[in-house]
C-alpha positions as CSV (number, residue, x, y, z in Angstrom):
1,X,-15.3,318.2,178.3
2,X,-18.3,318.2,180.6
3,X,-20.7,317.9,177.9
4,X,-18.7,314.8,176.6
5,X,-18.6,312.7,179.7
6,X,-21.0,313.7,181.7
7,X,-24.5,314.2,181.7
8,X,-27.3,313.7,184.5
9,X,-31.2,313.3,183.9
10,X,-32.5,314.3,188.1
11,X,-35.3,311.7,188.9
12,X,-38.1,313.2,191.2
13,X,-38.5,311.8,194.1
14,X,-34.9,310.9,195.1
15,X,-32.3,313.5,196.6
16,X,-30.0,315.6,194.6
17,X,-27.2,315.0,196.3
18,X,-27.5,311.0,195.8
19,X,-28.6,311.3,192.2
20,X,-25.5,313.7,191.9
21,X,-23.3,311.5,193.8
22,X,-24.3,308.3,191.8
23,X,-23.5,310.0,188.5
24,X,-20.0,311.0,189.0
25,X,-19.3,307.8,190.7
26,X,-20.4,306.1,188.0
27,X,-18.5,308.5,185.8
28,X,-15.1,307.8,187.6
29,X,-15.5,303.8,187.5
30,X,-16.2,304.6,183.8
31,X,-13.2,306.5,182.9
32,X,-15.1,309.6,182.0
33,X,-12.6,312.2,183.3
34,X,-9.2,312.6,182.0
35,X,-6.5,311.6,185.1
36,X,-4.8,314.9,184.2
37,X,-7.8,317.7,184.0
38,X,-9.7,318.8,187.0
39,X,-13.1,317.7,187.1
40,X,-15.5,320.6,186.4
41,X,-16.0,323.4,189.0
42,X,-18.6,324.0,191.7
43,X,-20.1,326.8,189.6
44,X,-19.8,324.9,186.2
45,X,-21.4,321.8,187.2
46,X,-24.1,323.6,189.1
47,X,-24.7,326.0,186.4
48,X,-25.2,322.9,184.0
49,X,-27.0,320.9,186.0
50,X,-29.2,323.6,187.4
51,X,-28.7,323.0,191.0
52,X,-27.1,324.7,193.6
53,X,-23.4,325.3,194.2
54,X,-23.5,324.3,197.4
55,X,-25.4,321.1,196.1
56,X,-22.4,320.2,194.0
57,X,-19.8,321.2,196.9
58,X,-20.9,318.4,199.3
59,X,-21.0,316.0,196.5
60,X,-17.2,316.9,195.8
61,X,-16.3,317.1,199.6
62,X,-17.8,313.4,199.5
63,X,-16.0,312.0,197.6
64,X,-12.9,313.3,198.6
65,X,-13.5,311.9,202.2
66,X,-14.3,308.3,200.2
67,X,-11.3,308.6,198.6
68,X,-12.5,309.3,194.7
69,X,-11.0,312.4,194.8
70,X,-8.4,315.3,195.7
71,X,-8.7,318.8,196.2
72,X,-5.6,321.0,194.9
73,X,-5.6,324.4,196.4
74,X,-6.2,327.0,193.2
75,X,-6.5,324.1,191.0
76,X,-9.3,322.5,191.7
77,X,-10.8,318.8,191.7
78,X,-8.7,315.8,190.4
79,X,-9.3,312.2,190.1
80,X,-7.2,310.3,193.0
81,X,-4.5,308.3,191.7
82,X,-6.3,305.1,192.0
83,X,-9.2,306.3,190.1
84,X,-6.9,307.6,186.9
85,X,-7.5,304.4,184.7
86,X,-10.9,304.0,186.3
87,X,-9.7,301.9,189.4
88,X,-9.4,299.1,187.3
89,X,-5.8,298.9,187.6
90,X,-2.7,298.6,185.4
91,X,-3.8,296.0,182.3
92,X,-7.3,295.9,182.6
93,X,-8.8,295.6,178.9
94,X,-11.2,298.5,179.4
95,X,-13.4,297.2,176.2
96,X,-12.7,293.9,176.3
97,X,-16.4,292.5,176.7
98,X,-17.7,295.3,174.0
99,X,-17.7,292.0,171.4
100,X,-19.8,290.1,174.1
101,X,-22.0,292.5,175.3
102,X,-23.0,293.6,172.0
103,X,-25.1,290.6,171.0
104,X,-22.7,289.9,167.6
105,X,-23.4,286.1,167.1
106,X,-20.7,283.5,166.7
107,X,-21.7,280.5,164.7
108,X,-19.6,278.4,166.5
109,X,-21.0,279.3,169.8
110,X,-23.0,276.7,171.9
111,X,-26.6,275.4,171.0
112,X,-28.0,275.8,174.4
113,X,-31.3,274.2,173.6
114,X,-29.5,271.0,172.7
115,X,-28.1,271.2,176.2
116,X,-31.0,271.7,178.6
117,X,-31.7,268.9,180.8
118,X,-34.7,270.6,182.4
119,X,-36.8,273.1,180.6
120,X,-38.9,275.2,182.8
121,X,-39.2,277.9,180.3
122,X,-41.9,275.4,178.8
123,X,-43.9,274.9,181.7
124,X,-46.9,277.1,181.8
125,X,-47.3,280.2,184.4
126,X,-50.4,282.2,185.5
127,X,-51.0,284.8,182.5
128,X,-50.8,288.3,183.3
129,X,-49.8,291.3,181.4
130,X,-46.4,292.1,182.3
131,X,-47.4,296.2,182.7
132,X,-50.2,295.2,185.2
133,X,-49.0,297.7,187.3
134,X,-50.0,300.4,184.7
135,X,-53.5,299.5,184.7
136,X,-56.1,301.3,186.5
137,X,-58.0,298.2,187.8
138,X,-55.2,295.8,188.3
139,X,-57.3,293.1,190.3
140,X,-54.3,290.6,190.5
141,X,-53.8,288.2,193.2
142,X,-50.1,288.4,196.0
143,X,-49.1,291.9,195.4
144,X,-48.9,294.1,198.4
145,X,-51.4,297.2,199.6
146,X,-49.8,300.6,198.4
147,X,-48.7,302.6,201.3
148,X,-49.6,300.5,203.8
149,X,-45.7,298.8,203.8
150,X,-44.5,299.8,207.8
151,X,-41.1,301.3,206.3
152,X,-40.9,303.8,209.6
153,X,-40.6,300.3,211.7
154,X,-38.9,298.0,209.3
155,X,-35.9,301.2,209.5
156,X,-36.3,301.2,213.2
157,X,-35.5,297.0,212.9
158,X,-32.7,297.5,210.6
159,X,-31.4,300.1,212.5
160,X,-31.2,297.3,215.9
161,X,-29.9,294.8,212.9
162,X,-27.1,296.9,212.6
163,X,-25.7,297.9,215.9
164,X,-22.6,296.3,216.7
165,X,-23.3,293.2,218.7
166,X,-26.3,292.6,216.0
167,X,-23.4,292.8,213.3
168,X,-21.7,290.1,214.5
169,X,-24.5,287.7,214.6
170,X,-25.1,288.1,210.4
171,X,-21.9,289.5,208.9
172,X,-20.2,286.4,208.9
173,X,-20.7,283.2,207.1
174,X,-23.1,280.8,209.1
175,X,-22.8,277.5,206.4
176,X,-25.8,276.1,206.8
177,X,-27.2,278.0,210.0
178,X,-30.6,280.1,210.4
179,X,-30.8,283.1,212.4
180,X,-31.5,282.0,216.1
181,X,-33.1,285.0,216.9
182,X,-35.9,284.4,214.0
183,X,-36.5,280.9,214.7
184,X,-37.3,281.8,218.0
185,X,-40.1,284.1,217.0
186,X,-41.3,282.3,214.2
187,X,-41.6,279.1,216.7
188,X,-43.2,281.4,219.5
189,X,-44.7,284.1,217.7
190,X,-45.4,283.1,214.3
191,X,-46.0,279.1,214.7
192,X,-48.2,278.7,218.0
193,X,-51.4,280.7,215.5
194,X,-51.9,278.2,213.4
195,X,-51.5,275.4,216.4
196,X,-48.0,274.6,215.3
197,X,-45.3,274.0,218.1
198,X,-42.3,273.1,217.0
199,X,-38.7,272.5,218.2
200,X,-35.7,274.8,216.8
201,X,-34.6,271.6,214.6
202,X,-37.7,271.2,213.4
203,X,-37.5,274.7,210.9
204,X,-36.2,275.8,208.2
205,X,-35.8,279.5,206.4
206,X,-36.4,279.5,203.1
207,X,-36.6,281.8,200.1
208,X,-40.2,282.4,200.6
209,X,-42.8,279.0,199.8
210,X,-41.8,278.1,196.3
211,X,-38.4,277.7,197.4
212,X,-39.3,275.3,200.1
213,X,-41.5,273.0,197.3
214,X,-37.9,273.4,195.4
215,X,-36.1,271.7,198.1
216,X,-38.6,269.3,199.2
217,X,-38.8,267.8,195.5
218,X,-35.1,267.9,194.6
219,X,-34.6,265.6,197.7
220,X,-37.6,263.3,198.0
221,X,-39.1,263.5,194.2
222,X,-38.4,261.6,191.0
223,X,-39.3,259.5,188.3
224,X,-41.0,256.7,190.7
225,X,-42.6,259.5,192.8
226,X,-46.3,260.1,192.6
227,X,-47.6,263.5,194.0
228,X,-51.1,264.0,194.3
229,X,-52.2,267.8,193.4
230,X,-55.8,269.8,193.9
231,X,-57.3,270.7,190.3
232,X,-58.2,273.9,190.1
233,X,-54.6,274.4,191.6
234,X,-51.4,276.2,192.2
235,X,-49.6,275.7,188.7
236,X,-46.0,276.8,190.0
237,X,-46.1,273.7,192.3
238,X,-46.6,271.0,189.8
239,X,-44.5,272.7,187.5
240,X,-41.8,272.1,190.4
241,X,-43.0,268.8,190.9
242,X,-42.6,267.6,187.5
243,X,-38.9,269.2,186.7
244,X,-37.8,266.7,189.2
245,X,-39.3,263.5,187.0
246,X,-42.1,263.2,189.6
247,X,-45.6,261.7,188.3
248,X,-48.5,264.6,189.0
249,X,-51.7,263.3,189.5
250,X,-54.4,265.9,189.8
251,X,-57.7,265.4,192.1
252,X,-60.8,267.8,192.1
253,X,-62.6,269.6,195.0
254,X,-65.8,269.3,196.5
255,X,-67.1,272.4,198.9
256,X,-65.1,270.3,201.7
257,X,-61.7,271.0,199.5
258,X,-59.8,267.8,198.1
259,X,-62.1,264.1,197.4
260,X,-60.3,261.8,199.5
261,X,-61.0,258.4,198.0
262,X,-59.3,255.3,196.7
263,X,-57.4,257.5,193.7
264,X,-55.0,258.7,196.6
265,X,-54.5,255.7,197.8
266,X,-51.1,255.0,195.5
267,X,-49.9,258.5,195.8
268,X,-46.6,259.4,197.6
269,X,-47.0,262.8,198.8
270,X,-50.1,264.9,198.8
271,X,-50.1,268.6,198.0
272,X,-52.8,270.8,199.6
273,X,-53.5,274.5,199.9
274,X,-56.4,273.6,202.9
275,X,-56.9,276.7,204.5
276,X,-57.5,278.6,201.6
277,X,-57.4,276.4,198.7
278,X,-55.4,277.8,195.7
279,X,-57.3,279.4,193.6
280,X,-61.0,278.7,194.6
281,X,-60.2,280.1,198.5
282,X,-62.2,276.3,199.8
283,X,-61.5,275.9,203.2
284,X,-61.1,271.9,203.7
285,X,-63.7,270.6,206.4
286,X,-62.7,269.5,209.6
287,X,-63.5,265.6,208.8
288,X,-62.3,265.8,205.5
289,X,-58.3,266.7,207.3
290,X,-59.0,264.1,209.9
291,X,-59.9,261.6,206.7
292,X,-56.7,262.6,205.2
293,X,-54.5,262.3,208.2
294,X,-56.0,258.7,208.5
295,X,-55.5,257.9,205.1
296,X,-51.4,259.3,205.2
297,X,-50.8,257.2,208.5
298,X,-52.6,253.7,206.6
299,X,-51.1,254.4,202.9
300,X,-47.6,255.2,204.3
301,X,-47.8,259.3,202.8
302,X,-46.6,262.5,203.0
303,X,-48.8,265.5,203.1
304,X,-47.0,268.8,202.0
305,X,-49.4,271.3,203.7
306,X,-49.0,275.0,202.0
307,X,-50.8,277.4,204.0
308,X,-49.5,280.7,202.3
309,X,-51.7,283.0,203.2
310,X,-51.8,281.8,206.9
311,X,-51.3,285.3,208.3
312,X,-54.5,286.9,206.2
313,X,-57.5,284.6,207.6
314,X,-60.3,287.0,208.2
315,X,-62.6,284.0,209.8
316,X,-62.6,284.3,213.7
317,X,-63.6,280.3,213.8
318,X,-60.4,278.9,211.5
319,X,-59.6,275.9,211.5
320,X,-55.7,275.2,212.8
321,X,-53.4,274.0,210.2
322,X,-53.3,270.5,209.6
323,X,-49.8,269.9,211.1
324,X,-51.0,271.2,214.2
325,X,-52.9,267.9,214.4
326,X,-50.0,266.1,213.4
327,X,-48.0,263.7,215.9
328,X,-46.5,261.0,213.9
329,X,-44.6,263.2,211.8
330,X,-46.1,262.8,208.5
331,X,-47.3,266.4,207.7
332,X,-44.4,269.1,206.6
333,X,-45.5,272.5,206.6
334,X,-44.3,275.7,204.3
335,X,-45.4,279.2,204.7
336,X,-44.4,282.8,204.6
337,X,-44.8,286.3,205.4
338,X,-44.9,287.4,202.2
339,X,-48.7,287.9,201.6
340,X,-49.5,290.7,204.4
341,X,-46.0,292.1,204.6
342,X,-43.8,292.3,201.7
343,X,-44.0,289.5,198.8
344,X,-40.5,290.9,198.0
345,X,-38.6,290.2,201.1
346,X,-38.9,286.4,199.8
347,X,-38.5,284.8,203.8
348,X,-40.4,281.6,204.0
349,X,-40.3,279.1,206.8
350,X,-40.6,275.1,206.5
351,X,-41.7,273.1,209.7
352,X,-40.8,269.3,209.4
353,X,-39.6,265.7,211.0
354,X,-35.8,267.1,211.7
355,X,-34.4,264.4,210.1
356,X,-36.0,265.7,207.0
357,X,-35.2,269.4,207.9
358,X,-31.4,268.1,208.9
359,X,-30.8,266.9,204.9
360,X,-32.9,269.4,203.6
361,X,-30.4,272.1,205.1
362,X,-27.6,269.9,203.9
363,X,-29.0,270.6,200.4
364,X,-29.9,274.3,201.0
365,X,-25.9,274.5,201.7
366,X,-25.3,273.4,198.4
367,X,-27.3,275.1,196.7
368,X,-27.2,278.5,198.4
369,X,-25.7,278.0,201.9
370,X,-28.7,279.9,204.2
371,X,-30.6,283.2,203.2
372,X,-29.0,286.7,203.5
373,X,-28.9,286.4,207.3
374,X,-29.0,290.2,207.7
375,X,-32.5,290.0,206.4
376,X,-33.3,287.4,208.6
377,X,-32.1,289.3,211.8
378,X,-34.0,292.4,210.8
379,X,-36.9,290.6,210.6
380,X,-36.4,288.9,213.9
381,X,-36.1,292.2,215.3
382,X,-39.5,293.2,213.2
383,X,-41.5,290.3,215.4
384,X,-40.0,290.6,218.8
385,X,-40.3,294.3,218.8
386,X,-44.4,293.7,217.9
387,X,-44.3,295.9,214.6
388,X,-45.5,292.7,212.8
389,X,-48.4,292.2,215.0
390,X,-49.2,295.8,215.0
391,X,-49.0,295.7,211.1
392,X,-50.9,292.2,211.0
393,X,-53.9,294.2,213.0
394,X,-54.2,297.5,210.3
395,X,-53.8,295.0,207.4
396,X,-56.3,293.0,208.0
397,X,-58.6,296.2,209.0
398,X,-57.9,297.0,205.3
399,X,-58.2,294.0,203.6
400,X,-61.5,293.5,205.1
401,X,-62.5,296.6,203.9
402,X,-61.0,296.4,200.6
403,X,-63.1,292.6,200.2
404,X,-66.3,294.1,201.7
405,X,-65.8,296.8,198.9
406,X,-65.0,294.0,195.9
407,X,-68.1,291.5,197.1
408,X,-70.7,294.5,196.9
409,X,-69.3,295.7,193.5
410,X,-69.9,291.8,192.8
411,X,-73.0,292.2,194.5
412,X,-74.4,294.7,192.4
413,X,-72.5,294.7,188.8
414,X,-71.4,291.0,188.3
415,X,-74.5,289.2,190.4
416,X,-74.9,286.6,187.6
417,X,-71.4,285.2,188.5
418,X,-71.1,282.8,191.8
419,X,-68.9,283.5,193.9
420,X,-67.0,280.1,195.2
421,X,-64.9,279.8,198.1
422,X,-64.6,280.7,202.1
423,X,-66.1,284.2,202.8
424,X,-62.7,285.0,204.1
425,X,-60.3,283.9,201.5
426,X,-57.7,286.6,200.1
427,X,-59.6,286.5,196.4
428,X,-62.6,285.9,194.9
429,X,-63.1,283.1,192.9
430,X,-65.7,283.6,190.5
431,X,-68.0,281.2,187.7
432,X,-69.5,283.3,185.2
433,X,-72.5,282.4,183.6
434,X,-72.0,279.0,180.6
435,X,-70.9,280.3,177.5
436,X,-68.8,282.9,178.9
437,X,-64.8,282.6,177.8
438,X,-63.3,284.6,180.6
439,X,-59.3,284.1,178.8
440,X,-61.8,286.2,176.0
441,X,-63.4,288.5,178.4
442,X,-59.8,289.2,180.1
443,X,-58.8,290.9,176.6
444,X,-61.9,292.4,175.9
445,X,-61.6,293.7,179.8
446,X,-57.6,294.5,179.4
447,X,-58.3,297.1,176.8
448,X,-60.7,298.9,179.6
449,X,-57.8,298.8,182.0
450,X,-59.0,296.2,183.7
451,X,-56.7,293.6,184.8
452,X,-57.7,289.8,186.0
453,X,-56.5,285.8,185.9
454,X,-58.7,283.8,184.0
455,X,-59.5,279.9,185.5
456,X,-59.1,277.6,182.9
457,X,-55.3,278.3,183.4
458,X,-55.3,277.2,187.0
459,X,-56.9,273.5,185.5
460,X,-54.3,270.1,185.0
461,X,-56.2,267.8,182.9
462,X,-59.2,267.2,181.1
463,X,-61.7,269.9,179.7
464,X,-61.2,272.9,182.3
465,X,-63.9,275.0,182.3
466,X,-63.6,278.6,180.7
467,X,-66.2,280.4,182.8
468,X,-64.3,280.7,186.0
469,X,-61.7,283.7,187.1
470,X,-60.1,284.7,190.3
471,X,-60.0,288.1,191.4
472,X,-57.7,289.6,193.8
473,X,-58.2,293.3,195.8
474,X,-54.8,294.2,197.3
475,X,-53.2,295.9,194.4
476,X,-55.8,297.9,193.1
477,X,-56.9,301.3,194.7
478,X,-59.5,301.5,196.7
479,X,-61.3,304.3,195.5
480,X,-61.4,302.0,192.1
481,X,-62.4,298.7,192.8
482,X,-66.2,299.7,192.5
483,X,-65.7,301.5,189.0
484,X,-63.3,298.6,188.0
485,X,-66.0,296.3,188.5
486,X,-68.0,298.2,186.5
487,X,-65.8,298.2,183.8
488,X,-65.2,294.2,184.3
489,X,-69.0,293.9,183.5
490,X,-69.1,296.4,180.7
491,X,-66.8,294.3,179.1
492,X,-68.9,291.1,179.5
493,X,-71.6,292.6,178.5
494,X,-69.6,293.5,175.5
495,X,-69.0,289.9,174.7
């Protein structure tokens, strides 16, 4: 009977009890044991399984305290009644999505593709193999440092999340409401760094940055809308920018970020990454932001500022961000705290007019209501309990190590590239010498186990040049970045 319905693989790495405990759940929900038969004993099961009887005894005492099942004295282990039929209850058709799930086509079924309005599966995205992780010199760009994630602390703020009067403030439906607690750090703690001071109305949490371009383009983009964009650029942007019917015009860099001339003069909106500009790491000069504030205020425009890795600026002199400079309203702001803390976490943070933020939360609530407000109290209690700060100080320690490491290797391997871009950007942006296909060198360097982005994806129009790649640092070990670079130039030399 035990061989039929139940079987267990143990993971390394996780408890026994959980992995045991998971199984038989599962199991029960599954209706793998017969209502009328006593599950397996202590000794059977632990014989089986190869773990201890005592291992298997809290299990079953476990789930007879939750409820899953009942102990008869000199019988054993049963199901509980409401568990017999699986706890699916009396007329459940156990199998009846077996058809569906098994992929057997109907020819009457729907022909989806005739049915899309929107189809962003078509719209390009920055090429990566999907394995990356596998690779022994993955130097992709937004993945976090291993090991350095401060789980001790971000336990210690769940814990506070989930005392009782902390409960109360996320367990309940809020509509269209942030978490109080967060605004207030992100306005005094989080905000005031970059120059930013803003009222409580004035922000918005978001599903990280991209979710925030989401929202800003489904209310103020479409057909008639023309959005200027930086080429080189962040693809995922004008991708969102043109799902909404919105006209993307592409403008190219100089070494003081985006040329502001007469081409942006018929523009709507203006999309920037100034700090560190996405993907060459430019930092946009002081006169060229006060040239583009003048031109927003005369041409009646709207500059979406996206200063994503705001929390990662190495430079002791940087500039504030350009909303900080901002009184008439015309700049709105997105960032997150993704890059140095957890790019999985997906809290973002909009700063804007409040009329704007007022409609944009009016559409959030349609679309989503707010973000899972126990995250955002847990990460309230993260800032005003300084582990972010603390963390902020050890990451950056290491990522300026981890960049001093990758521009030696540069240095010394790979000095016939240029490096473009601030000293202090959070990647390396690199032109390799003419003739060099770098989409060509990154599978000539992939089968060394080397992983990179090649540049001419990162282009919107014309002839994008094919000698240019972007290199990131944070995802690959330490002890490997100067062999990976190695490799990286082994492989060009192979081409």
């Amino acid at each position: 009977m035990i061989d039929h319905f139940f079987r267990l693989d143990f993971a390394s790495g996780r408890g026994l009890q959980e992995q045991l405990r998971e199984g038989l759940v599962s199991a029960i929900l599954a209706g793998g044991f017969p209502a009328d038969e006593p599950l397996p004993s202590c000794r059977k099961l632990a014989s089986q399984l190869r773990v201890s009887r005592n291992t298997v005894n809290l299990v079953y005492e476990s789930l007879i305290d939750h409820g899953y099942l009942v102990s008869k004295p000199r019988k054993g282990f049963f199901l509980h009644a409401d568990y017999a039929d699986g706890g699916q209850g009396p007329g459940f058709p156990r199998h009846s999505l077996s058809a569906a799930a098994s992929g057997a086509g109907d020819p009457s079924g729907p022909d989806w593709a005739a049915r899309f309005k929107l189809r962003p599966g078509a719209k390009p995205i920055v090429d990566r193999p999907r394995d990356w992780a596998d690779f022994p010199y993955p130097f992709v760009y937004g993945q976090p440092m291993h090991g350095l994630f401060p789980l001790d602390h971000w336990r210690e703020a769940s814990r506070r999340s989930l005392s009782r009067d902390n409960a109360q403030t996320w367990h309940r439906d809020r509509f269209d409401r942030d978490d109080e607690m967060l605004i207030e750090q992100l306005r005094t703690r989080v905000l005031p760094k970059r120059g930013i001071w803003a009222r409580p109305e004035e922000i918005l949490v978001t599903l990280g940055s991209q979710n925030a371009l989401y929202l800003l383009a489904s209310l103020l983009m479409n057909r008639r809308t023309s959005v200027a964009v930086e080429t080189p650029g962040f693809r995922d942007a004008a991708s969102i920018f043109e799902l909404h019917g919105a006209q993307v015009r592409p403008h190219g860099l100089d070494e003081g970020g985006i040329v502001v001339d007469e081409r942006l003069d018929d523009c709507d909106y203006i999309y920037l990454t100034p700090s560190h500009q996405v993907p060459t790491g430019i930092s946009m000069s002081a006169a060229r932001r006060t040239k583009l504030l003048a031109q927003a205020r005369g041409r009646d425009q709207i500059i979406i500022e996206d200063d994503y890795d705001a929390e990662l600026n190495l430079d002791a002199d940087a500039l504030p961000a350009i909303k900080a400079s901002d009184a008439s309203g015309r700049v709105v702001y997105i960032s997150s705290l993704s890059k140095p803390f957890s790019p999985g976490l997906r809290i973002g943070y909009l700063v804007a007019d409040a009329a704007l933020v007022e409609e944009l939360r009016a559409l959030r609530r349609l679309m989503y209501r707010h973000p899972p407000l126990n995250n955002q109290r847990m990460l309230a209690e993260f800032l005003s309990q300084g582990y972010y700060d603390a963390h902020l100080r050890r990451f950056r320690a290491e990522h300026r190590h981890r960049r001093d490491l990758l521009a030696e290797a540069l240095g010394r391997d790979l000095e016939s590239c240029r490096q473009i871009g601030h000293p202090s950007a959070s990647a390396f942006w690199l032109a390799a010498p003419e003739g060099v296909d770098t989409r060509k060198l990154s599978h000539t360097a992939a089968r060394r186990g080397v992983v990179f982005e090649y540049g001419e994806q990162f282009f919107f129009e014309g002839a994008a040049p094919k000698n240019c790649m972007r290199l990131g640092f944070n995802a690959i070990a330490t002890s490997r970045i100067s062999e990976g670079i190695g490799m990286l130039a082994g492989a060009m030399d192979a081409l």
